[in-house]
KOLGUBA-15785 format. One line per field, with one value per residue (C-alpha): residue in three letters; x, y, z. Coordinates in nm, 2 decimals. Example, Ala and Ser with C-alpha at 12.3 -4.5 7.8 and 13.67 -1.06 7.14 Angstrom:
BEGIN
r	c(ALA:SER)
c1	c(1.23:1.37)
c2	c(-0.45:-0.11)
c3	c(0.78:0.71)
END
This chain:
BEGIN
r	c(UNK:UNK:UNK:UNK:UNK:UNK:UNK:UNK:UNK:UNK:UNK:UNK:UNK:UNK:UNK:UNK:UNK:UNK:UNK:UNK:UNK:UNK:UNK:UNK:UNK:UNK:UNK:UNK:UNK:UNK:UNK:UNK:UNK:UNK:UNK:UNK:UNK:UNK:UNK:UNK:UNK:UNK:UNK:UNK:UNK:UNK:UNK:UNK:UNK:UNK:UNK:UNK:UNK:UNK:UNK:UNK:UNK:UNK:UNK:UNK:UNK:UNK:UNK:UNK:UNK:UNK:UNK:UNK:UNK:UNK:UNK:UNK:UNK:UNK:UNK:UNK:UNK:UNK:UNK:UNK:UNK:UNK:UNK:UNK:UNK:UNK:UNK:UNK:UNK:UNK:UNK:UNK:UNK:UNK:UNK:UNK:UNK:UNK:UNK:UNK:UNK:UNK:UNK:UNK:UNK:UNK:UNK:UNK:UNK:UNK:UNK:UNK:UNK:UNK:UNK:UNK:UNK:UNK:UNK:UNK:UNK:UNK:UNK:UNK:UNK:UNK:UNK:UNK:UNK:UNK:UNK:UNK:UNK:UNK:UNK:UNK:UNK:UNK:UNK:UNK:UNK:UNK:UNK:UNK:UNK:UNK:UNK:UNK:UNK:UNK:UNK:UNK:UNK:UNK:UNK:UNK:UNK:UNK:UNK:UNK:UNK:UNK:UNK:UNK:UNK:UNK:UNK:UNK:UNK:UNK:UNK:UNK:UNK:UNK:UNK:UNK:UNK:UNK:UNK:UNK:UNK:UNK:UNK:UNK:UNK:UNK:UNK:UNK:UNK:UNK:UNK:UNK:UNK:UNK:UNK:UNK:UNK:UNK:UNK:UNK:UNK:UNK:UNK:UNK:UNK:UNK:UNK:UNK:UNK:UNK:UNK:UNK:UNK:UNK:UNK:UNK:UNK:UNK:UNK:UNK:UNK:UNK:UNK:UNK:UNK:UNK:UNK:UNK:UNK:UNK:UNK:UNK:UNK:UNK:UNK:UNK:UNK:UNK:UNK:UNK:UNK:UNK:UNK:UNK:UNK:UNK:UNK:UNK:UNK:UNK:UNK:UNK:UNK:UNK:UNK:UNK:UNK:UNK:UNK:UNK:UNK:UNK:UNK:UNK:UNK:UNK:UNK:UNK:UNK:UNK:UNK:UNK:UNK:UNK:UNK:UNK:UNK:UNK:UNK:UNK:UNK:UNK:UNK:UNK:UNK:UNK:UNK:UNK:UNK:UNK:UNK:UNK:UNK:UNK:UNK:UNK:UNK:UNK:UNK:UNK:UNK:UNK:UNK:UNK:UNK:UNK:UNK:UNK:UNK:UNK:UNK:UNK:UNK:UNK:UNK:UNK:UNK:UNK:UNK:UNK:UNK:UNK:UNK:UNK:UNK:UNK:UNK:UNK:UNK:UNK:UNK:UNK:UNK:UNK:UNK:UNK:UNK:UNK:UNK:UNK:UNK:UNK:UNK:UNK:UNK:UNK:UNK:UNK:UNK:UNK:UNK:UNK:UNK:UNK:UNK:UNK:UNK:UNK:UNK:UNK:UNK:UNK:UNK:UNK:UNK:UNK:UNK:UNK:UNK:UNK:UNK:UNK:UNK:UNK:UNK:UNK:UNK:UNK:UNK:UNK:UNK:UNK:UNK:UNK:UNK:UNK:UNK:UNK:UNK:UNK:UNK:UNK:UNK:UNK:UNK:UNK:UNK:UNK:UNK:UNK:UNK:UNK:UNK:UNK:UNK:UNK:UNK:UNK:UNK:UNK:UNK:UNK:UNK:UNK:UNK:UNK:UNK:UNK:UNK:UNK:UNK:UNK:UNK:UNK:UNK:UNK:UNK:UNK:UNK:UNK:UNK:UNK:UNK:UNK:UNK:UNK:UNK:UNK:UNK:UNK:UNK:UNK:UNK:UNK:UNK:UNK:UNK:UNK:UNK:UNK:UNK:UNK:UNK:UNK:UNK:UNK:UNK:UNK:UNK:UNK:UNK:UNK:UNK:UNK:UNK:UNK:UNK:UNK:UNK:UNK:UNK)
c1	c(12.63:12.64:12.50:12.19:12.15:12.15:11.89:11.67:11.74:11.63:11.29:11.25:11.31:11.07:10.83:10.79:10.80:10.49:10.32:10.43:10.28:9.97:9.89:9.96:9.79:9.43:9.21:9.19:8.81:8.93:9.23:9.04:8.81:9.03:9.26:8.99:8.98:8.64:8.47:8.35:8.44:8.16:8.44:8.77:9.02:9.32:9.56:9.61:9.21:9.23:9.11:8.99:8.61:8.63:8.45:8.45:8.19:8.42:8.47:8.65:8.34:8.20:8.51:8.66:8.50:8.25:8.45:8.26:8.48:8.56:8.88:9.01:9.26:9.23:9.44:9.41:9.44:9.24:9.52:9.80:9.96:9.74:9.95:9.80:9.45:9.25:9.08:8.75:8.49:8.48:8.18:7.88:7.81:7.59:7.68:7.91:8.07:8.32:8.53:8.80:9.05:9.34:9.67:9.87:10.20:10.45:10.77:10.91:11.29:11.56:11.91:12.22:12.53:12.85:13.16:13.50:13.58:13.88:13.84:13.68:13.71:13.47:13.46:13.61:13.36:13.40:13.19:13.24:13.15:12.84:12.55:12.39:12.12:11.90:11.55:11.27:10.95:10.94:10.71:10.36:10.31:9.99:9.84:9.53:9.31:9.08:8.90:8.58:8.44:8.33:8.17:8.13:8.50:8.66:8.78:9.04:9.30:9.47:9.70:9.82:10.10:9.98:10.29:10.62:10.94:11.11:10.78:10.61:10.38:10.05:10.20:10.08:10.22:10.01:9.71:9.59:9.30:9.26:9.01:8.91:8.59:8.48:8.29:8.16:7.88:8.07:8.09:8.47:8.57:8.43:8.54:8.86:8.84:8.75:9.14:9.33:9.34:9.46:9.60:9.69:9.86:10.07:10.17:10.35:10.57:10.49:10.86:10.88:10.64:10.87:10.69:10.36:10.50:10.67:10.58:10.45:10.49:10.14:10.05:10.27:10.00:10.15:10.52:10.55:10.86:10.94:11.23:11.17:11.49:11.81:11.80:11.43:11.30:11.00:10.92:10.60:10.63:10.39:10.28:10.09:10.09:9.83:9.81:9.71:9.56:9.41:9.40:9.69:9.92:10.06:10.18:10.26:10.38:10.46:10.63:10.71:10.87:11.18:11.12:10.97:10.81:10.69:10.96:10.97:11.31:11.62:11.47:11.82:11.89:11.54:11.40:11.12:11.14:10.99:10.88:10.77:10.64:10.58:10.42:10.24:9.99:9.81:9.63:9.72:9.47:9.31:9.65:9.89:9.94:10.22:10.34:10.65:10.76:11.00:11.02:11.25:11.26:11.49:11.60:11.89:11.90:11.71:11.86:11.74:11.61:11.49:11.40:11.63:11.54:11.23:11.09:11.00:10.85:11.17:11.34:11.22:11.56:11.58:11.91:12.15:12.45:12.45:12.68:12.65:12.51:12.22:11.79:11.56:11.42:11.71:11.86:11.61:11.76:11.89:11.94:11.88:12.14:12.10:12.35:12.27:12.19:12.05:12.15:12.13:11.96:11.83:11.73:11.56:11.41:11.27:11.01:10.92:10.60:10.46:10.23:10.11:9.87:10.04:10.38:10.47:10.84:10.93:11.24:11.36:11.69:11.78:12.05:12.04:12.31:12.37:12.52:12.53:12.55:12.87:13.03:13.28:13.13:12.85:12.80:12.60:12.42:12.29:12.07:11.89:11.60:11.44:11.13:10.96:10.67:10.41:10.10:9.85:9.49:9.16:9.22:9.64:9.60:9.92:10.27:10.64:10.88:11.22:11.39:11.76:11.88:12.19:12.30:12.62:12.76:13.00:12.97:13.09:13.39:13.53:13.67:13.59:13.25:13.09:12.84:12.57:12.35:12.03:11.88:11.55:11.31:10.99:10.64:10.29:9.95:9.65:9.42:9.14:9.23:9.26:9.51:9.84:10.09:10.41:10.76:11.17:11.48:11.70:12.12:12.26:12.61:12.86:13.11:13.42:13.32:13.62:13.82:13.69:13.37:13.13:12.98:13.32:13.24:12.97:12.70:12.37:12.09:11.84:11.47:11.17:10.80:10.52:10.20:9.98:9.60:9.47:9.14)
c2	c(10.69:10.33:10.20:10.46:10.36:9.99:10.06:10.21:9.91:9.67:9.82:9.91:9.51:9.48:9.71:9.47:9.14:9.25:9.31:9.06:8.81:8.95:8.97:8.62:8.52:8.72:8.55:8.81:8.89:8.99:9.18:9.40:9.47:9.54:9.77:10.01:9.80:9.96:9.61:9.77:10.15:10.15:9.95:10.09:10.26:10.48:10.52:10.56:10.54:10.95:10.91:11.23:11.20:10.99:11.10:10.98:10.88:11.11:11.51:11.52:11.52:11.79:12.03:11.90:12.09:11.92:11.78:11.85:11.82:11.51:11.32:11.59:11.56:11.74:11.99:11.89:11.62:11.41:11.42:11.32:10.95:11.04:11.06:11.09:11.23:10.94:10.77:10.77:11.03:11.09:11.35:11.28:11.51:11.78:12.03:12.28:12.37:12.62:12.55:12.80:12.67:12.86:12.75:12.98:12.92:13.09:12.97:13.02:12.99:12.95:12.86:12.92:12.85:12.85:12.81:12.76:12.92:13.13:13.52:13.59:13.99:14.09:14.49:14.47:14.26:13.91:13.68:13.43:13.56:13.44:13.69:13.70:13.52:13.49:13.35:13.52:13.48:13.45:13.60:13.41:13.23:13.22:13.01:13.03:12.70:12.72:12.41:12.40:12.12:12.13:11.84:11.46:11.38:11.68:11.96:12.29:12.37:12.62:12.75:13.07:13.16:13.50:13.54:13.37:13.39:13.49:13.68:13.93:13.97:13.72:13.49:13.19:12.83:12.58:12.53:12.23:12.03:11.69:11.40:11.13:11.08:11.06:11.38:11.15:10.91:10.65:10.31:10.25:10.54:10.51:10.17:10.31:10.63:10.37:10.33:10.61:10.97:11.28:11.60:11.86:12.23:12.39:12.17:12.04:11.69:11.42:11.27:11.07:11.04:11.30:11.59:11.48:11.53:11.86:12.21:12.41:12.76:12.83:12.48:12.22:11.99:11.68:11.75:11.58:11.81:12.18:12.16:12.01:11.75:11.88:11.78:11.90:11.74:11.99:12.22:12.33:12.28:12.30:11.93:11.62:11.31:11.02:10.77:10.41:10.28:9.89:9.72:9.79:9.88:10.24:10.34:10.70:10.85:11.21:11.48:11.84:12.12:12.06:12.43:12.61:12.86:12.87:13.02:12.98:13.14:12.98:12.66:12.46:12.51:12.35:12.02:11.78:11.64:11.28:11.14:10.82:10.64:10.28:10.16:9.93:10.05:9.77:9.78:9.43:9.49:9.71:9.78:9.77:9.92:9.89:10.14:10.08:10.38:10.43:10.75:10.86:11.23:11.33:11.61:11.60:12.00:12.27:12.67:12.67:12.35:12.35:11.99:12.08:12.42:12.49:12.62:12.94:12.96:12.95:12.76:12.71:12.77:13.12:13.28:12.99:12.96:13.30:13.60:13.95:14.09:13.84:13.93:13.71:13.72:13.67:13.39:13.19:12.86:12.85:12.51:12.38:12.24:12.24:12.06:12.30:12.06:12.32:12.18:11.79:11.61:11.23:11.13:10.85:10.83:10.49:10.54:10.27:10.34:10.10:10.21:9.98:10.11:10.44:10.39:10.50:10.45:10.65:10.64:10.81:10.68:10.91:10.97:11.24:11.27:11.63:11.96:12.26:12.38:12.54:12.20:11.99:11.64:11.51:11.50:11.29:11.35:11.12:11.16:10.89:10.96:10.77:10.90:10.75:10.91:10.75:10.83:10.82:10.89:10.77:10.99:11.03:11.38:11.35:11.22:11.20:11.17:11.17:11.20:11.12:11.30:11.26:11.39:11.38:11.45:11.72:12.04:12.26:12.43:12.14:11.83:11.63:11.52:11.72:11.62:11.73:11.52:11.63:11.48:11.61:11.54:11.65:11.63:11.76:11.83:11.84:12.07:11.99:11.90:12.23:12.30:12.20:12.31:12.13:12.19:12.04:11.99:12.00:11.98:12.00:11.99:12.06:11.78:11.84:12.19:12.36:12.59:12.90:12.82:12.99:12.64:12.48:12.31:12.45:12.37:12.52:12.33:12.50:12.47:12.55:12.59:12.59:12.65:12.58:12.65:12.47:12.39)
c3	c(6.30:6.18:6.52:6.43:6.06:6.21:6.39:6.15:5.89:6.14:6.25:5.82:5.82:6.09:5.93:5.64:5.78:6.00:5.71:5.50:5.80:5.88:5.47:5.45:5.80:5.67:5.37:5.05:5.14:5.55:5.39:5.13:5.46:5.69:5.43:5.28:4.93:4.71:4.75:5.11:5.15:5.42:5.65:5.51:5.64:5.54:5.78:6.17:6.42:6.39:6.02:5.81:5.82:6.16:6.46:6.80:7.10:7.35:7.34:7.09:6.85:7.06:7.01:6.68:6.39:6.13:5.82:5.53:5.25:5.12:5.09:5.35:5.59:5.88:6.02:6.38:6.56:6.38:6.10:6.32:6.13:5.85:5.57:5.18:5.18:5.23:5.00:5.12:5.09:5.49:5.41:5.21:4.90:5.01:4.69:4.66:4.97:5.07:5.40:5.58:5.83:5.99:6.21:6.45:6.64:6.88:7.08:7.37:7.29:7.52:7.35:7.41:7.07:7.05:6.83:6.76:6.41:6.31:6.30:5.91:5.83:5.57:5.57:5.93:6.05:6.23:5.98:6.21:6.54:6.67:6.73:7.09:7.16:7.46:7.65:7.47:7.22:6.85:6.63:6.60:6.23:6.08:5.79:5.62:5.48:5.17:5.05:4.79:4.69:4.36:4.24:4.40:4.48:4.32:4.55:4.54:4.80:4.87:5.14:5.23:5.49:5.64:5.84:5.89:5.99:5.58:5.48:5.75:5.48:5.32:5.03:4.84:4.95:4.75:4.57:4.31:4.22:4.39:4.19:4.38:4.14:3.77:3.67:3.40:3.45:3.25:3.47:3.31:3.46:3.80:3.88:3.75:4.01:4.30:4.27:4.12:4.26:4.05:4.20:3.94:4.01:4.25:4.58:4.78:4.65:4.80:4.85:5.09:5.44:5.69:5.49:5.68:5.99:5.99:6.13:5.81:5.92:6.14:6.18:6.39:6.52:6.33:6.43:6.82:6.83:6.75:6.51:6.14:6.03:5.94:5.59:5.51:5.24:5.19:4.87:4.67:4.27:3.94:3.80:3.84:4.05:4.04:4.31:4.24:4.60:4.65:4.96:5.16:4.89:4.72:4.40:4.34:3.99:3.93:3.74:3.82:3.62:3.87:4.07:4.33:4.11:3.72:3.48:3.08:3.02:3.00:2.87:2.77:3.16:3.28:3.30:3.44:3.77:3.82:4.16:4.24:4.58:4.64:4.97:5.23:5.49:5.65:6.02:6.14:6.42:6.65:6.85:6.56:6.22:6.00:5.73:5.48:5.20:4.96:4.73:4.49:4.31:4.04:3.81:3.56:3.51:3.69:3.75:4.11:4.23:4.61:4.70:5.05:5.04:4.97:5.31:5.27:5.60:5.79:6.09:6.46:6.58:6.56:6.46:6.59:6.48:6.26:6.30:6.42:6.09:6.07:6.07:6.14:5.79:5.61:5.77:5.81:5.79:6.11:6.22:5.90:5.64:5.28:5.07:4.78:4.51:4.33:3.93:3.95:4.20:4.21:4.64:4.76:5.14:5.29:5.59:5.81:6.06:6.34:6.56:6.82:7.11:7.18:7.08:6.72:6.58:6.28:6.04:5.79:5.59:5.28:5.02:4.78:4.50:4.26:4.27:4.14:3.79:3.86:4.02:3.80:3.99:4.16:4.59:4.83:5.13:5.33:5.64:5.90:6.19:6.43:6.64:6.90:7.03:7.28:7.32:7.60:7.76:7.64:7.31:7.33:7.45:7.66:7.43:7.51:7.26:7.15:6.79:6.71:6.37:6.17:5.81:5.66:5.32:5.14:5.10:4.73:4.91:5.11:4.97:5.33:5.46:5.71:5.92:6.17:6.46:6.66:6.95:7.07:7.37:7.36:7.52:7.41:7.56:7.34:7.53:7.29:6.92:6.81:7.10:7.15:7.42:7.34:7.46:7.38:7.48:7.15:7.11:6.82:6.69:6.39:6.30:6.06:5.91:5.79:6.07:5.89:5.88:6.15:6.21:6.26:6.60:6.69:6.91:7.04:7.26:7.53:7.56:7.30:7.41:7.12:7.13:6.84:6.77:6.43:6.30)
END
């Protein structure tokens, strides 16, 4: 574990020196150019080649559908390495304009677990004996996109998950108001817009940058693999965040009411979450682009805070390491591990990106710190990734890939660390960049977990097969 969070400290060092040097090696004018500064939007650009509004000479502008919102980022390929919704237009202003998109998966799963607990009776039943498991498909998970734009700069979103894995029926995820304009014709306030970006309502936190490359329920486009990261930093809440953006550079400050959904009772229980992300995200050249992030989130009260469990949607790894009495929809975690900080909870997770040519490393090095309300003292968590992905073809159709996972920390019941690691190896085909056929070798095991607990032990690895359609 401490050769793996070397690793990822040198390529965060890395990660900053490169952009350190090519900021200093490009005059101010070439850097506000080359970066997507206002002083010549016309040039800019946010993020990786495949950015929102972006088209391309090849077939993928004859397959890839029209973006016509602005500020958008796709939900196909084109939105792969794109991280914040960029901040240019992408789409000119045509009026009001009302767009639908939708994502579909299903797996192919083949995994086989195993453990080594102590016998647990509860009622006469084994709570520790390992239901059976074999080669078969999972249900299909479906989302649904809604975007109007409303006025120059100024759109709605809103998701919808119309099946998944916890809820076979439709439910709300997200939706909020995003204003990358003024709606005033008052010049202070549009050279003050040319910078700053408002999103107001219901969505998904923007902690940290492993959020933009998950599997969200129906769409898994930007994941390169088929399993999320054991500690998933991932939940929807009510609030604000506004995003200061010049040149190269991101600031990102934010407050929540601390919870997945609104509630107004219990007040002397509740309080306000604050988030906070500061970044770098410079293209060096053509072949190379460097990204650096660090984000913070915290909460000093909250009666059912989900910052590590907040995915509704459920696990790819479906029903590992659960016992005989387990469904589908209620376990839903599988594979997962959430530390239950569900009171008190202050994380941090530094991301370092490069991408140069085809090859794009990605780390994520967190520590998260709470408990529960219940809990005389505070735990920690902590939890490192590295991916490495390459990409390749005239348009990076083709990718292999492999992730290496670890989190550790303590659990309420145990007074000794536990700890889980993950290795996955994955490859993807992007049959246009709607479709993607992708497919993993995962392992997984259980370190330290108490002899009466069903994951004491254990183990599962096998083979998962995805196939995703998003557009």
């Amino acid at each position: 574990m401490r050769h793996a969070a070397a690793s990822l400290y040198v390529l965060a060092l890395a990660a900053i020196l490169l952009g350190v040097t090519a900021l200093t090696a490009q005059s101010p004018d070439e850097a506000a150019v080359a970066l997507g500064s206002p002083a010549d939007e016309a040039e800019a650009t946010n993020g990786d080649s495949a950015t929102a509004g972006e088209t391309t000479e090849a077939s993928t502008a004859n397959t890839a559908p029209t973006i016509r919102i602005q500020y958008f980022r796709p939900q196909d390929s084109r939105g792969i390495n794109v991280f914040e919704a960029p901040k240019i237009a992408g789409a000119p202003y045509n009026g009001f304009q009302l767009d639908w998109g939708a994502a579909f998966t299903q797996q192919f799963q083949a995994l086989d677990h195993s453990n080594l607990a102590v016998e647990r009776l509860v009622e006469g039943v084994d709570a520790n004996r390992l239901i059976e498991i074999g080669p078969a498909f999972n249900n299909a998970a479906a989302n649904l996109y809604l975007n109007a734009q409303l006025a120059p700069g100024i759109r709605v979103a809103l998701t919808t998950y119309l099946s998944s894995r916890h809820h076979p029926e439709a439910w709300v995820k997200d939706g909020y108001l995003l204003v990358d304009e003024s709606p005033l014709g008052v010049e202070a306030l549009e050279n003050m817009m040319k910078y700053l970006t408002l999103r107001v309502g219901h969505f998904e936190i923007n902690y940290g940058d492993a959020h933009f490359r998950r599997s969200d329920n129906g769409n898994a486009v930007f994941n390169p693999f088929v399993g999320n990261y054991i500690l998933d930093a991932f939940t929807t809440e009510i609030g604000a965040e506004a995003y200061i953006r010049t040149g190269p550079f991101l600031a990102m400050g934010g407050f929540t009411g601390g919870e997945i959904r609104g509630n107004v009772t219990r007040p002397e229980d509740r309080g306000i979450a604050y988030l906070g992300k500061l970044g770098v995200d410079h293209r060096v050249s053509p072949d190379l682009r460097v990204r650096f992030t660090g984000s913070v989130y915290t909460t000093g009260k909250s009666i059912n805070n989900t910052l590590y469990g907040g995915d509704r949607a459920g696990s790819r790894y479906y029903m590992v390491m659960e016992n005989t009495q387990a469904t589908e929809s209620a376990q839903f975690t599988s594979g997962l591990l959430n530390p239950g900080l569900r009171s008190e909870v202050t994380a941090y997770q530094v991301n370092p990106f490069v991408k140069f040519r085809g090859l794009e490393l990605f780390g994520v090095i967190e520590q998260a710190e709470g408990g529960a309300a219940n809990e005389g003292g505070k735990r920690k968590w902590n939890q490192y990734a590295m991916d490495v992905v390459y990409r390749f073809l005239a348009e990076e159709q083709l990718y292999v890939g492999g992730r290496y996972n670890i989190a550790e920390g303590e659990l309420p019941d145990t007074s000794t660390d536990v700890g889980v690691d993950r290795v996955q190896l994955g490859a993807g085909w992007f049959v246009t960049p709607n479709i993607l056929l992708k497919g993993e070798y995962v392992t997984q095991r259980y370190n330290d977990f108490p002899l009466a607990d069903i994951r004491h032990e254990g183990e599962f690895d096998g083979l998962m097969i995805e196939g995703v359609v998003a557009f």
